[in-house]
Every structure is written in structure tokens, then in C-alpha cells.
C-alpha positions in Angstrom: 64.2 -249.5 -66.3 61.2 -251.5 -66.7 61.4 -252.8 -62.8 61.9 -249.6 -61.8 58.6 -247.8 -63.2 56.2 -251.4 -62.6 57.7 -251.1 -58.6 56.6 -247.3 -58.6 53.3 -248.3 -60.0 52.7 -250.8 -58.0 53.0 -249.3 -55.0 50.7 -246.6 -56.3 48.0 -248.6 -57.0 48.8 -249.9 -53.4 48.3 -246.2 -51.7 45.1 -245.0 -54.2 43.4 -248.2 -52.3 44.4 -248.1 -48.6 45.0 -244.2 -48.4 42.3 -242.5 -50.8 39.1 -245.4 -50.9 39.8 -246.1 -54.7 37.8 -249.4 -54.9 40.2 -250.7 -57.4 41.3 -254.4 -57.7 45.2 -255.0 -57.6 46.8 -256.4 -60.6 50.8 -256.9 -61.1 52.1 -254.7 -63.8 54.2 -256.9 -66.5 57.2 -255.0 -66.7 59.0 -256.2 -70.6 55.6 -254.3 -71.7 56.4 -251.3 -70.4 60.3 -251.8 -71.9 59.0 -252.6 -75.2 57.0 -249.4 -75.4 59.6 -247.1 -73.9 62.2 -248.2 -76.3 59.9 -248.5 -79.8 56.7 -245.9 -79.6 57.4 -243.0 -81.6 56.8 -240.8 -78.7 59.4 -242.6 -76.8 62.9 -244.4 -78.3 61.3 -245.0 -81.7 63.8 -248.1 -82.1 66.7 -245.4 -81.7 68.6 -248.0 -80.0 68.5 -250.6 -82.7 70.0 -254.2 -80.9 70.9 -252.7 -78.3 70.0 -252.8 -74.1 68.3 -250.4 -71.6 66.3 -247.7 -72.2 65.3 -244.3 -70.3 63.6 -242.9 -67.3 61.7 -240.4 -69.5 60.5 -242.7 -72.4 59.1 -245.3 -69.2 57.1 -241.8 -68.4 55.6 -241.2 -71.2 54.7 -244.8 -71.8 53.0 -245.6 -69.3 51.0 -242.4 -69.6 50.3 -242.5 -73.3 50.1 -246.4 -73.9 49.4 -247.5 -70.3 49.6 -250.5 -68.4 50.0 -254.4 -69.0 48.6 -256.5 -65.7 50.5 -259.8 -65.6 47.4 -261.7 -65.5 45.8 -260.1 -68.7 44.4 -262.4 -70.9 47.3 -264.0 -73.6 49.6 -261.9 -71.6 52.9 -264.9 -71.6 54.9 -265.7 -68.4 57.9 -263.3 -67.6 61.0 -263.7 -69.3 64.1 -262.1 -70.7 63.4 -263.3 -74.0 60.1 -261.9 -73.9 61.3 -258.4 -72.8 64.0 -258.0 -75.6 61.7 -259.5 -78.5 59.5 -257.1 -77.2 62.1 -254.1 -77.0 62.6 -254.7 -80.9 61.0 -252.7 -83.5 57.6 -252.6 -83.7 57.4 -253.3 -79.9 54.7 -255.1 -78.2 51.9 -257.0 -80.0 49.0 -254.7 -81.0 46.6 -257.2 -79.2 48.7 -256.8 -76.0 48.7 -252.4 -76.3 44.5 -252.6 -76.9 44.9 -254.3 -73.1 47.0 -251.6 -71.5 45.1 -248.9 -73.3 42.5 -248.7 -70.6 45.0 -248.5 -67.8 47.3 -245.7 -67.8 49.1 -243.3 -64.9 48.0 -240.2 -65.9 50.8 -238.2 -64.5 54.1 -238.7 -64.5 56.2 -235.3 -63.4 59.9 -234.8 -63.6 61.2 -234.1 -60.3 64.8 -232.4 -59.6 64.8 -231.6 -56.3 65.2 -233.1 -52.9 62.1 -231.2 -51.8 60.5 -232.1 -54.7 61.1 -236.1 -54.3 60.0 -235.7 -50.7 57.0 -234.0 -51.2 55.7 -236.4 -53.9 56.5 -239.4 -51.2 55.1 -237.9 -48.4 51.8 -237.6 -50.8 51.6 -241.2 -51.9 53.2 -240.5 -55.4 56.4 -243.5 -55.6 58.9 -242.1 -58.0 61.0 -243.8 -60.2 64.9 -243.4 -59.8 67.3 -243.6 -62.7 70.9 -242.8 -62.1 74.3 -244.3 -62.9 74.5 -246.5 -60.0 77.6 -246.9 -57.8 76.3 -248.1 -54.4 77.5 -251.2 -52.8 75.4 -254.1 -52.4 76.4 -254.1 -48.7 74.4 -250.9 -46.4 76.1 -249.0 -43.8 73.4 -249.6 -40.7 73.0 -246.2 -39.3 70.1 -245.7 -36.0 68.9 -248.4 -37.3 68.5 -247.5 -41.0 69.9 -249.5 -43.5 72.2 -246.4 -45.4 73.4 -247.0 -49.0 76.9 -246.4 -49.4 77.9 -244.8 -52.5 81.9 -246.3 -53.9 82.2 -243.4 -56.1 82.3 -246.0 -59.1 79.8 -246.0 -61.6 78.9 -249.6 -63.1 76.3 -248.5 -65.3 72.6 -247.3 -65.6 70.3 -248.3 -63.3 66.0 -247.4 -62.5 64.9 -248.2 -59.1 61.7 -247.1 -57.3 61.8 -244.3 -54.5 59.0 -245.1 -51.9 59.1 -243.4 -49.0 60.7 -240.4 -47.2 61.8 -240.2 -43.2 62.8 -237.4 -41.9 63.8 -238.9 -38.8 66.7 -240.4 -37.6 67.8 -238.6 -40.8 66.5 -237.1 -43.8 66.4 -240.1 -46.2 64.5 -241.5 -49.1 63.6 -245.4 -49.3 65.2 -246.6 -52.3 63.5 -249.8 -53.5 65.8 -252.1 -55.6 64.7 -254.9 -58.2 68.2 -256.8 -57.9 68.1 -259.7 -55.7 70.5 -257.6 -52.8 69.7 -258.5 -49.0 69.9 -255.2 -47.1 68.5 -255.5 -43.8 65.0 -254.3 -42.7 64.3 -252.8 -39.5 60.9 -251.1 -39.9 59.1 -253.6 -41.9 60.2 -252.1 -45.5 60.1 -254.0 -48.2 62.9 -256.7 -48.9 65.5 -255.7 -51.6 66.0 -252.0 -50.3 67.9 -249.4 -48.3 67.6 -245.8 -47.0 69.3 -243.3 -49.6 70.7 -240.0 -47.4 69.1 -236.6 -48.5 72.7 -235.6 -49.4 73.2 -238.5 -51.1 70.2 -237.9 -53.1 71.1 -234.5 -54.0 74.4 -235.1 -55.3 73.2 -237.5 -58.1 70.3 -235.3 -58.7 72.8 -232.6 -60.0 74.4 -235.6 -62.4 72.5 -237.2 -65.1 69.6 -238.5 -63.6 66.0 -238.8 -63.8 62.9 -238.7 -61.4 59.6 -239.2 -61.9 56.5 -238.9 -59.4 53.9 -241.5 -60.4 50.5 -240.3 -59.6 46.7 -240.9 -60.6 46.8 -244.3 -62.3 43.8 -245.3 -63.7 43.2 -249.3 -62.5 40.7 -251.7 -62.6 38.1 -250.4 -61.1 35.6 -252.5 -58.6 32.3 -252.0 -58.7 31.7 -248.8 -56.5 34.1 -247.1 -59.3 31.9 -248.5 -61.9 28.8 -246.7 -60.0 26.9 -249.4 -60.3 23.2 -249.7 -59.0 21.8 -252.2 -57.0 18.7 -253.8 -57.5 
């Protein structure tokens, strides 16, 4: 889950520099913070899932909205790890030192998407959504007029958060589908590595399963110092 919303987010911050001016610096987002939040703030899983894994696309929402955003390079902040991410996941969550950091940085909105329309007009207006379905695409793409297509095997191997970044209509109506597992599907248009294109079909059918969507929008960086409004001497 956690990969899922910091890819989203990062590519937002991405698009508020290049495609509205926001003079904001870039900073990873360190994504066992915004696990441990999801699954222990009150707001969110409130430890309802004891020892065990995973969490949800709607408690990553809210958490990153209410609580905000850890940048990997914040100070104290430790080096990624699994262990780090589920002592973190554990009841009371992150350290309280670690949620003053993120308190100044958080997406103020995350809305729930259901439809195909809906997820394309968020991506054709610079909002990344986040993607949680039960997953049952092969880690091998069908290449279609050269788009990498995900093929769906019709079996479910479990819950899954991705990142969906950008929408073609052209050679067909598809949404980019950004993974965070290490799968080589192949690139034609200069995409990002680890991804392939999801059919608007495709995408329709697991929006009427269990799934979740969020458009990312307006997240509140680090601002440089035209943000700041700073004088000159």
C-alpha cells in the first residue's frame, strides 16, 4: 500500500513543479511512514489489524492528508527497511518526533474515484491516483501498437496498491499503471520502468469489484524561496 500512495505523490510533487511553477524542492517520500500511520492513527486502522500485514487504500488517504508526509532525507529519518515498516505498522505507529516532521507536509486532497471517466480526468489534470485492487495480472505484458498491455489471468493472488499515472487515449483508451515490484515490462514511450498500460475495459471491470482509487492533488511541499515570498534586499 505504502509504495503505492509515495509513487502517486511523488509524481505529484513532480507535475506541481514542471506543470503549475510551484517553486518547490523535491524530496522522496519514505513510504513505512505512511504504512505505519494508515494502519495505527485512530482516524485510519487504529491497530485493527493487530500482527498482522497490509493495510488499505482509504486509510493511506486519509493519512497522508491528516498526518502528512515523511521525506526520506528528513532529519533522524532511518534508512528503508522491512523491519522498519512493520515496527512502525505496530501500535502506537510512527515515532512522535518523526509525525511533528510530516506534519508540515500534507496532500490536501485525496478524492475517491469510481469511474473510468473519473480516473482519466484526474490524470489528464496532473492528479496520479493510487490503485488498490486484488491483483491478478501476469508479470509478462501483452505488447499491443506498441503499448505494453497488462494481461489479467483471472486469478487473484492477493491485495495489491499501485500508482495510476497517466491516461492515452490513443492507440487505445488505457491508464498507465505504475508498479513497485521489481517486473520488467517493456517501455516504448519513455514511461517509467516497472509499468504497463492497463485497458479502459480492464480498468472498469475491477472498478466494479472491491477496489479503491484515489486522485492525489494539492500537496503541500517544501517550498523554495519564491513560495516563502521572500524579499530581496
Amino acid at each position: 500500500m505504502s509504495f503505492g500512495v509515495a509513487q502517486a505523490g511523488k509524481y505529484l510533487a513532480c507535475f506541481q513543479r514542471a506543470i503549475l511553477g510551484r517553486q518547490e524542492e523535491y524530496h522522496e517520500w519514505f513510504p513505512p511512514y505512511i504504512y505505519g500511520i494508515s494502519r495505527c492513527a485512530p482516524e485510519c486502522g487504529n491497530g485493527r489489524l493487530g500482527g498482522g500485514d497490509g493495510s488499505l487504500g482509504s486509510w493511506g488517504a486519509i493519512a497522508v492528508q491528516k498526518y502528512g508526509v515523511l521525506f526520506s532525507d528528513d532529519q533522524g529519518v532511518p534508512a528503508y527497511s522491512g523491519s522498519i515498516a512493520r515496527q512502525w505498522g505496530r501500535s502506537p505507529g510512527p515515532p512522535a518526533d518523526m509525525k511533528a516532521l510530516a506534519r508540515d507536509n500534507p496532500v490536501k486532497s485525496a478524492a475517491r474515484v469510481t469511474t473510468v471517466d473519473e480516473v482519466r480526468d484526474a490524470l489528464m489534470n496532473y492528479c496520479p491516483c493510487t490503485f488498490a485492487c486484488a491483483w491478478s495480472y501476469s508479470n509478462e505484458a501483452k505488447v499491443e501498437k506498441d503499448r505494453a498491455a497488462l494481461v489479467d489471468t483471472g486469478r487473484v493472488v492477493g491485495g495489491h496498491q499501485v500508482c495510476l499515472l497517466d491516461w492515452r487515449d490513443d492507440p487505445f483508451p488505457a491508464a498507465y499503471l505504475l508498479n513497485s515490484w521489481p517486473i520488467e515490462y517493456k517501455q516504448f514511450w519513455g514511461e517509467p520502468p516497472g509499468g504497463a498500460w492497463l485497458r479502459a475495459e480492464d480498468l472498469q471491470r475491477k472498478l466494479r469489484g472491491e477496489t479503491e482509487v484515489y486522485a492525489l492533488s494539492m500537496f503541500d511541499g517544501f517550498r523554495g524561496a519564491r513560495e516563502w515570498n521572500l524579499i530581496g534586499g
